[in-house]
Every structure is written in C-alpha cells, then in structure tokens.
C-alpha positions as CSV (number, residue, x, y, z in Angstrom):
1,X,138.9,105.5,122.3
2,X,137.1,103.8,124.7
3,X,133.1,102.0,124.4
4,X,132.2,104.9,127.1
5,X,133.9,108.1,125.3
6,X,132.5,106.1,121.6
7,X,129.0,106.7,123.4
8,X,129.5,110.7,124.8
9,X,132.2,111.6,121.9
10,X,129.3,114.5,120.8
11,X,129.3,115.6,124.0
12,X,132.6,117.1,123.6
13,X,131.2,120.1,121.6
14,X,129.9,122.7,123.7
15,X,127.3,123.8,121.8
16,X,125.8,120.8,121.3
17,X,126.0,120.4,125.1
18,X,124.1,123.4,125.4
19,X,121.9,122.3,122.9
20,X,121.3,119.1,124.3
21,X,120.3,120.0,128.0
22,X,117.8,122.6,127.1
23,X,115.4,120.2,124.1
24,X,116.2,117.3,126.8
25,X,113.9,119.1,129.0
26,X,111.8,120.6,126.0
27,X,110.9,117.2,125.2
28,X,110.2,116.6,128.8
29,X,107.3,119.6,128.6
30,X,106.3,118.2,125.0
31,X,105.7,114.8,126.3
32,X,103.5,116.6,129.6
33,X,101.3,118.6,127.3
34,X,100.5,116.1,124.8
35,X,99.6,113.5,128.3
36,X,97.9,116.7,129.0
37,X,95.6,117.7,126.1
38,X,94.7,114.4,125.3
39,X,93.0,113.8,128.6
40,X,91.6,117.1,128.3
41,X,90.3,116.1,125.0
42,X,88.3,113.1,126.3
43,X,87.2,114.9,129.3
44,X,85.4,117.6,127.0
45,X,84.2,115.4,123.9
46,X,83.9,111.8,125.7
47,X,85.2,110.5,121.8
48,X,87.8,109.2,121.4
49,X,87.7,110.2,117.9
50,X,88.8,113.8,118.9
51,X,91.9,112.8,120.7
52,X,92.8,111.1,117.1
53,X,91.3,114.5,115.4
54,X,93.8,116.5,118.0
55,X,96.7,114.5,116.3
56,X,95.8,115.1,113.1
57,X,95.5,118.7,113.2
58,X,99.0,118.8,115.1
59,X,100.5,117.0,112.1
60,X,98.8,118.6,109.5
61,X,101.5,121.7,109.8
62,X,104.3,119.3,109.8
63,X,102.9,118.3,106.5
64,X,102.5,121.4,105.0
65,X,105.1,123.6,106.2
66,X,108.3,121.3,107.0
67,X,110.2,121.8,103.8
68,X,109.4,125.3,103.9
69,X,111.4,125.2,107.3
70,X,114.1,123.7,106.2
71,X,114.4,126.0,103.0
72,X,114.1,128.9,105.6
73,X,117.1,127.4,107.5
74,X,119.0,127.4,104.7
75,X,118.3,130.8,103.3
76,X,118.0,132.6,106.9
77,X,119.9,132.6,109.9
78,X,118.9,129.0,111.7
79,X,119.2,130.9,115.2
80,X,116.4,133.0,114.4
81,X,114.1,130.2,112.8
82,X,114.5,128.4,116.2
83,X,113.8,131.4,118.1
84,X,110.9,132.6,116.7
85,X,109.5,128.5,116.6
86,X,109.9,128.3,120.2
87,X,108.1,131.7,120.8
88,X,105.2,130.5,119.3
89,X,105.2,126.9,120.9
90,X,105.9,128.8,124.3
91,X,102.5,131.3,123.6
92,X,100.7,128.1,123.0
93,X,101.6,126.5,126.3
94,X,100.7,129.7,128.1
95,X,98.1,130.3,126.7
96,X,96.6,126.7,127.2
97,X,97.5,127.2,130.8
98,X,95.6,130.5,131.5
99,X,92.5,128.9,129.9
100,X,92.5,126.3,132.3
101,X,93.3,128.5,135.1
102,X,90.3,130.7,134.2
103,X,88.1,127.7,133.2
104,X,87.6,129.0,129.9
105,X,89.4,125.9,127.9
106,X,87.3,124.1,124.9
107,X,87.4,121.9,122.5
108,X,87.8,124.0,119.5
109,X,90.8,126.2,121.7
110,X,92.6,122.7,122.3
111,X,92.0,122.2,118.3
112,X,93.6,125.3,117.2
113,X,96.6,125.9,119.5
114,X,97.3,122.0,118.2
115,X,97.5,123.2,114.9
116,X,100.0,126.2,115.9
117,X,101.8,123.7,118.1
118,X,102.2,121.7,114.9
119,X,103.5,124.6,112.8
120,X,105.9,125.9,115.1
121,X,107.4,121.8,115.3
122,X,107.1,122.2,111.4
123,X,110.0,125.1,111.3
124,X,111.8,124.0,114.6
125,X,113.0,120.5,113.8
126,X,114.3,120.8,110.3
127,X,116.2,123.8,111.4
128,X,117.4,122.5,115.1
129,X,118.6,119.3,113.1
130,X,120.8,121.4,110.9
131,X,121.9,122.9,113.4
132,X,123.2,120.2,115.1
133,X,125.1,119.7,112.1
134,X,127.0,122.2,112.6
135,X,127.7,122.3,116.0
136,X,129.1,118.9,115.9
137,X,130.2,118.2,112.4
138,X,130.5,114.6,109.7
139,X,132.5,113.1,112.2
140,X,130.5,112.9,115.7
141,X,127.1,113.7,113.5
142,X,125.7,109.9,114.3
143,X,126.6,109.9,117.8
144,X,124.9,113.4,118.2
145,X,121.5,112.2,116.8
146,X,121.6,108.9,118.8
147,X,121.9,111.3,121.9
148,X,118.8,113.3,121.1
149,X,117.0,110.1,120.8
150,X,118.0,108.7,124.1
151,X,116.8,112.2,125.3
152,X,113.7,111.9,123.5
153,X,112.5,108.4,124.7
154,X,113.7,109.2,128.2
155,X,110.9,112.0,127.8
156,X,108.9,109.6,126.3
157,X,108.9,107.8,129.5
158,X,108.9,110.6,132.3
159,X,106.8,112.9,130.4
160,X,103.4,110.9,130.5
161,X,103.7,109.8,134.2
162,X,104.3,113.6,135.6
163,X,101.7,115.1,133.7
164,X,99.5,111.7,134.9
165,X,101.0,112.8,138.9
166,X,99.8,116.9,138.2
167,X,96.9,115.7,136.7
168,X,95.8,113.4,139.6
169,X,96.9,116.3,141.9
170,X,94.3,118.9,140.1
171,X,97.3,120.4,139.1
172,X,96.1,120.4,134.9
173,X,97.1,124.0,134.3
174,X,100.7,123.5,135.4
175,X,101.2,120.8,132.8
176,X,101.4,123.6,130.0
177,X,102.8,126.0,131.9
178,X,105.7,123.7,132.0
179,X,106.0,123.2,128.3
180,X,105.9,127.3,128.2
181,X,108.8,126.9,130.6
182,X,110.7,124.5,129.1
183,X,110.4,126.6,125.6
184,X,112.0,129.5,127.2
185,X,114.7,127.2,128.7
186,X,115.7,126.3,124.6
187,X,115.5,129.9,123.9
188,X,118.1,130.6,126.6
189,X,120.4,127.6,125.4
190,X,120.3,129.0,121.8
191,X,121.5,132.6,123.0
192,X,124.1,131.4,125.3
193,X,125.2,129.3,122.1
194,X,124.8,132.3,119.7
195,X,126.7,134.3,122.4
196,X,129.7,131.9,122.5
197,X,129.9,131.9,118.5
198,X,129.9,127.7,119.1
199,X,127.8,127.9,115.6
200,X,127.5,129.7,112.7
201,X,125.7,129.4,109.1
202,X,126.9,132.3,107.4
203,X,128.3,130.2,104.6
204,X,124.5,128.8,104.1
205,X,123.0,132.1,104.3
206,X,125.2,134.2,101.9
207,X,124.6,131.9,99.1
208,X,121.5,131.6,97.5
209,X,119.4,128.8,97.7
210,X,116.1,128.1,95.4
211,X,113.4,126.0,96.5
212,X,113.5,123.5,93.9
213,X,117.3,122.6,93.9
214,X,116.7,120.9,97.2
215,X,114.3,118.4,95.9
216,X,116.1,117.8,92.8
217,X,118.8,117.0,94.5
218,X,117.1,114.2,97.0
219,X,115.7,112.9,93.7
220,X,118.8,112.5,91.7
221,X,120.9,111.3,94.8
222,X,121.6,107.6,94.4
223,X,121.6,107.1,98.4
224,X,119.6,109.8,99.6
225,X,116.6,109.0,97.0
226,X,115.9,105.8,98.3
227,X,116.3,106.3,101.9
228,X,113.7,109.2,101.5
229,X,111.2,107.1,99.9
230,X,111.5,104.5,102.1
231,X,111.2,106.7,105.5
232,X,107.6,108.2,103.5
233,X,106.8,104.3,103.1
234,X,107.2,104.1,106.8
235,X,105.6,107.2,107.6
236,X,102.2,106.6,106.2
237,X,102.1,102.3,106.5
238,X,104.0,101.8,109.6
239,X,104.5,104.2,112.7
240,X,100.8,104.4,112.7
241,X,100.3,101.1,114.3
242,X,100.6,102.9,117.6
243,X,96.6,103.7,116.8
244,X,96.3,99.9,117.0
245,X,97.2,99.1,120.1
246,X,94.5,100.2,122.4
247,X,92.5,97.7,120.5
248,X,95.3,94.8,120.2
249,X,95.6,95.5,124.0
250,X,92.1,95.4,125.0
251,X,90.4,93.7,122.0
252,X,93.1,91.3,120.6
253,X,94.9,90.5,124.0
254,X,92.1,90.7,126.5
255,X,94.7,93.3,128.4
256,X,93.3,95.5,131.2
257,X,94.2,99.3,131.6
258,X,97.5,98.4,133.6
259,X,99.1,95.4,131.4
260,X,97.7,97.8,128.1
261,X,100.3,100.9,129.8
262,X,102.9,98.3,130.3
263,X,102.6,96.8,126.2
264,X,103.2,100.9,125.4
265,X,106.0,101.0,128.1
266,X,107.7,97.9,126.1
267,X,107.8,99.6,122.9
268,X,109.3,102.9,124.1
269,X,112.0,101.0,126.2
270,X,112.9,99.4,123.1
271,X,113.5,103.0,121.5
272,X,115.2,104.1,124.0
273,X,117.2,100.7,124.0
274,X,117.7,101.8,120.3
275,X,119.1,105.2,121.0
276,X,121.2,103.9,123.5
277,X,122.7,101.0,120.9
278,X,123.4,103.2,118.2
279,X,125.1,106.0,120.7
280,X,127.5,103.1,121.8
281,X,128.1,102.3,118.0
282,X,130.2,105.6,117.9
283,X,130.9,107.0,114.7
284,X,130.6,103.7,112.6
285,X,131.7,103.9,108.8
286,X,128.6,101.3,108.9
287,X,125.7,103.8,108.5
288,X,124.3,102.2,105.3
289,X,124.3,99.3,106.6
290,X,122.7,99.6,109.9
291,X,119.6,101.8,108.1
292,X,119.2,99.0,105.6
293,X,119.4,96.3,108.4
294,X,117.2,98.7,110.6
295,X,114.7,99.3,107.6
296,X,114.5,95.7,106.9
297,X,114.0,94.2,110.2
298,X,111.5,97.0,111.6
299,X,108.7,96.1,109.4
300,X,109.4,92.0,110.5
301,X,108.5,92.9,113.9
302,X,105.1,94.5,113.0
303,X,104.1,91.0,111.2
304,X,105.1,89.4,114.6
305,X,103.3,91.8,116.4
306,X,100.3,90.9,114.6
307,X,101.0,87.2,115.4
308,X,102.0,87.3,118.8
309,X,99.3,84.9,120.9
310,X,99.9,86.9,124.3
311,X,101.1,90.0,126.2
312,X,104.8,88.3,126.7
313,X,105.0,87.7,123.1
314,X,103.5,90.9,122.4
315,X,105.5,93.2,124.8
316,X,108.9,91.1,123.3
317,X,108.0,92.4,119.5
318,X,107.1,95.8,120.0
319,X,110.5,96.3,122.3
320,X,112.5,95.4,119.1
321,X,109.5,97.6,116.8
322,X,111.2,100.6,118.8
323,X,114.5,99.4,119.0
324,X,114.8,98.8,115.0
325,X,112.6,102.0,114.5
326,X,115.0,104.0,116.1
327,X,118.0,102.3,114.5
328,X,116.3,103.3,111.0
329,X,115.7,106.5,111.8
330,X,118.8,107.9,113.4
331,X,120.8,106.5,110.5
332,X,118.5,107.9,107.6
333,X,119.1,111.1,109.2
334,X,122.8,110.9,109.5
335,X,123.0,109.6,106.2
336,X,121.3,112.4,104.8
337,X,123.3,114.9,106.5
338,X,126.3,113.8,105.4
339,X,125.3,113.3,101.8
340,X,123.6,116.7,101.5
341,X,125.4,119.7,100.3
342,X,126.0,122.5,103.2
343,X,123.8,125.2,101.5
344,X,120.5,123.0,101.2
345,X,121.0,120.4,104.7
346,X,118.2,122.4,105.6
347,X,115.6,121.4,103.0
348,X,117.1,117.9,103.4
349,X,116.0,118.1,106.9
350,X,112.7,119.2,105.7
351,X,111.9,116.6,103.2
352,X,112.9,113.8,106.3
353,X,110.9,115.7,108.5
354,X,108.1,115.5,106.3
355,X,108.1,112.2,105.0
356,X,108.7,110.5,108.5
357,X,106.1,112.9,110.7
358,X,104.2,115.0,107.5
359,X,102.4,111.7,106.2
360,X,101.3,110.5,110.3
361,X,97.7,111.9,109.8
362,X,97.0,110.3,106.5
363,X,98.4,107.0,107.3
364,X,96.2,106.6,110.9
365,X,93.5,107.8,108.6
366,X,94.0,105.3,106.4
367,X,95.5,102.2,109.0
368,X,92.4,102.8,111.2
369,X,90.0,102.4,108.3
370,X,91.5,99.1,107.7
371,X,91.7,97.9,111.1
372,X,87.6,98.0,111.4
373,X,87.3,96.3,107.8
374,X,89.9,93.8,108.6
375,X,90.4,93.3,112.4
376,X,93.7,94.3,114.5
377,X,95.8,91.3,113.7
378,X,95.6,91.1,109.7
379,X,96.4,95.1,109.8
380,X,99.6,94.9,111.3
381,X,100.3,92.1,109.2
382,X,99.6,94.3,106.2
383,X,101.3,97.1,107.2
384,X,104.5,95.0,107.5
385,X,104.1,92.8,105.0
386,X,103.5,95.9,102.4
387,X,106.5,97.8,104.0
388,X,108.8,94.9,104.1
389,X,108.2,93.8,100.0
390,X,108.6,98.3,99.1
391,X,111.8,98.0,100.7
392,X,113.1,95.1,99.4
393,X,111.9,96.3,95.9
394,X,113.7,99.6,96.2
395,X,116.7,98.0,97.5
396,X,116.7,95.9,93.9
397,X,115.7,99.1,91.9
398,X,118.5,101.4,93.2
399,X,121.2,98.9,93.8
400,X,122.0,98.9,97.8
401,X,123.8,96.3,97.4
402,X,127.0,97.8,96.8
403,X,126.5,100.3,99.3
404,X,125.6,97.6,101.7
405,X,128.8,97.3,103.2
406,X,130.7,100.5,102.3
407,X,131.1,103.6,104.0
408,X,129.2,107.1,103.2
C-alpha cells in the first residue's frame, strides 16, 4: 500500500465518508460561533473574566454528563443520541442568531445557551466517536481518528478568521446561523448513513449494559487504566496553558495583537501538522508506543515554552505542543477503542471525553490562580514539570515498558 492510500485508507468506508464531510464543516460552524460569542462576550461585559466564565459554563456539561453519553450510546441506538445532540446544538445556534437579529442578545442568554451548547457536545462526542468505530472498524480505526483531527484543526484555522471577516462586515448574526446550518448538515449525513445501513449497533443495544461495568472495566484494564489517568493529568495541568498565552504574548514576550495571533496560529499548525503525521502513519501496530512517546514529550515542550527568550523560540515550542498533543491524543483514543469491549466503547468514550475536556474548567481555574501568584513563565514550567514526573511515575507503577514496543 502506498504512503498516500496509508493516509486516506478510512476513507474507503462510505460511511465514514459521509460522516466525515458533514462534522468537517460542523467543526467549521463550532469554530465561527465560539470566534463569535466570545467577542460578543467582551462587547457586553468589557471583562475579560466573562469570556473565561463562558468557557467554563460550556465545559461544565462535558463534565457532568459525558459518561452518561457514552452509557447512552451503548444502551440506545447511537443514531438517535447524535440526532437529538445536534437538534439541541442546532436550536442554540438559532436561537443565538434571532437574538442578535432582534437586538435582544445578553450576557446571561450567551451564558445559558453555552451551557446547553456544552451538554449537547457532552452526549454527541462520545457517541459520534463510537460510532466511528463501527463504521470503520480495529483495522483503519487510527487512521479514521487522525482524519477528524486534520478536520478539526483545519476548522481551527478557517473557523476564527470567517467569523472575524462577518464580524468586521456587521454580519454577527450570521455567524450562528451558520453553526445552526452546519448542525443540520450532520443531521443529514447521519440519515443518509442510517438509510444506507453503512452502520449498525444492534449488537450493543440488545445486550444489557450497567453503568458501573464500564468504569470497572477502565480500572482493572492494565493499558486502558493508565492511559485514562494520564489524559485526566493532562486535562486539568496542561491543555489549560492556552489561558496563558495572552499574557506570555503580551506580558512575557512584549508581543503586539498581530505577532500574539501568529504565537496561537503556531500552535494550531502544529496540531494540524500532528493530525496530518499520524494519518500518514497508517494503521501502525505502534500505537502504544507513539501515545507513550506523545505523552512524554508533550509536557517537555510546555517547560520550553516557559523558557523560550522570544517569539521565534516561542512560536517553535508551541508548534511541537500541538503536534505532540495531538499525537497523544489520537492514540489514547485508538488505544481505548480497541481495548474496550463492543457493548461498553461507548462509556469508554465517555470516560476519555471526560477526563480530556470534563476537567478544562477546573484546571484554567486552577492554572490561572497560579499564574498571578507565580508569573507566566514558572507556571508553564510547573505545569510540565508536574505532568512530565505523573507520567513517568505511572509508566513505573503499571509497567509500560513491556508494552512499549508491542502491538495492541
């Protein structure tokens, strides 16, 4: 097989085509409306502690309701969990955009369609990621995941500017009318799949499926224990350092508003170089590996963030932050996927989607605290220091080594 059909071999499902297309541009609208309310927030409050609150309240769902998703993907028809997430995060959108339109938006509004955005992303990704399971199957599973990343982070870069081109266009309104669109555009993708009979999880829904056998099976698991533990190490002490950069931009770096967007823009093209790296890697029988070397060298970057002397040196680590960040994360996922039992991937799925996106609110709670006490630099020092010495003492306590360079 050649590097280029290695990179696409996913693509050879049609479901997961299907699939693909319609959260590629889903992820687009995502991208918009966050842009969006975020200015929106500032341009009601003037604080930017509300943009931070907005955040939180938007993750707060993910934290509570994420394993419930997945045990509801596993007990219920995953078709219908998707649907009825993406009918709620489409009435958001619209109704975000009539507000505007009518000039009745507020703060409070923006707060609690956050917090239904956030629950409706609390059901949809532990069920869409199971899904994607079973469109594509063990074999092309890694190669699928490292496609929705390199959708993801292409959003990641498109999404901010075009809601930033509407916006300077007086054009707000039509930024969350678009995420409404682009909800209804997955909706349509998951009937034409459902239609097709590309998927099916009757096998997962006939058997029953307790709410507890889930977690004692992550807990008992000699692989997927660990690599749980240490994505909720991450979750909470590193991937809030994006809070930190504002100030190591302005603060730290002496950056202006333009060089500050281009520091961001290095870190996200480092993802998507990530996504890209890890799509070309095909189905490797060296998954363990790559999430221990990805786990490992992520939190080494943050220290050299916190070192670097100037924006070169700066913009270099935080491309390989996002590179290794997204090498860790695509491969604990496929990992766990392939480890789990069929009839509880979806509370696998939950407990990931929990630990790597629940814990987000707490740990910029807790990184920003330390960042006024301590100052920029020594904060991202300690945030990889402390990640880098849990993971090497969970690597010694659950003996990785001999996993190191075997395959799942």
């Amino acid at each position: 097989m050649s590097t280029y059909a290695k990179a696409v071999a996913a693509l050879k499902h049609p479901g997961f085509r299907w699939l693909l297309i319609g959260q590629a541009l889903s992820l687009q609208g995502n991208w918009i409306q966050n842009t969006a309310q975020r200015w929106l927030v500032l341009e009601l409050s003037n604080s930017p502690f509300y943009v931070g609150l907005l955040g939180a309240v938007s993750g707060i769902p993910v934290l509570l309701f994420s394993f419930m998703g997945g045990y509801l993907s596993d007990r219920f028809d995953r078709f219908s969990v998707l649907f009825l997430a993406h009918v709620l995060i489409l009435l958001q959108g619209l109704f975000l955009g009539v507000m505007v339109d009518i000039d009745r938006i507020t703060l409070g509004l923006l707060l609690i369609t956050s917090f239904f955005f956030g629950t409706g992303m609390a059901f949809e990704v532990p069920a869409r990621q199971t899904l994607v399971f079973d469109l594509v199957g063990k074999k092309d599973i890694t190669n699928a995941l490292a496609l929705h990343s390199t959708a993801f982070n292409l959003a990641r870069f498109l999404g901010p500017a075009v809601a930033g081109f509407l916006m300077d266009l007086k054009m707000l309104s039509l930024c969350f009318y678009l995420k409404a669109v682009s909800a209804l555009l997955v909706i349509w993708a998951l009937f034409i799949i459902l239609k097709r009979g590309y998927a099916t999880n009757k096998k997962a829904v006939k058997q029953q499926v307790g709410l507890k056998e889930g977690i004692k099976f992550a807990s008992r698991h000699p692989l997927i224990r660990p690599v749980l533990t240490i994505i909720l190490v991450f979750g909470i002490t590193l991937l809030p350092y994006s809070i930190l950069l504002p100030s190591l931009g302005r603060d730290v770096l002496g950056l202006g508003a333009r060089e500050y967007g281009l520091l961001c823009s290095s870190n996200g093209l480092g993802a998507l170089a990530g996504a890209i790296f890890v799509a070309f890697l095909g189905n490797t029988d060296n998954r363990t590996k790559w999430w221990w070397i990805g786990s490992t060298i992520f939190p080494v970057t943050l220290i050299i963030v916190g070192l670097a002397q100037s924006f070169y040196q700066a913009s270099f680590a935080l491309f390989f932050s996002g590179f290794f960040m997204v090498i860790c994360a695509t491969s604990a996922i496929s990992l766990i996927q392939i480890h789990s039992k069929d009839h509880i991937r979806g509370q696998m799925m939950g407990l990931f989607t929990t630990s790597f996106m629940g814990f987000f609110p707490i740990g910029s709670i807790l990184v920003g605290a330390v960042g006024d006490l301590l100052g920029v630099r020594a904060t991202l020092i300690l945030q990889g220091s402390t990640a880098l010495l849990i993971v090497i003492m969970i690597k010694m306590r659950h003996r990785l080594t001999t996993l190191f360079f075997s395959s799942p």
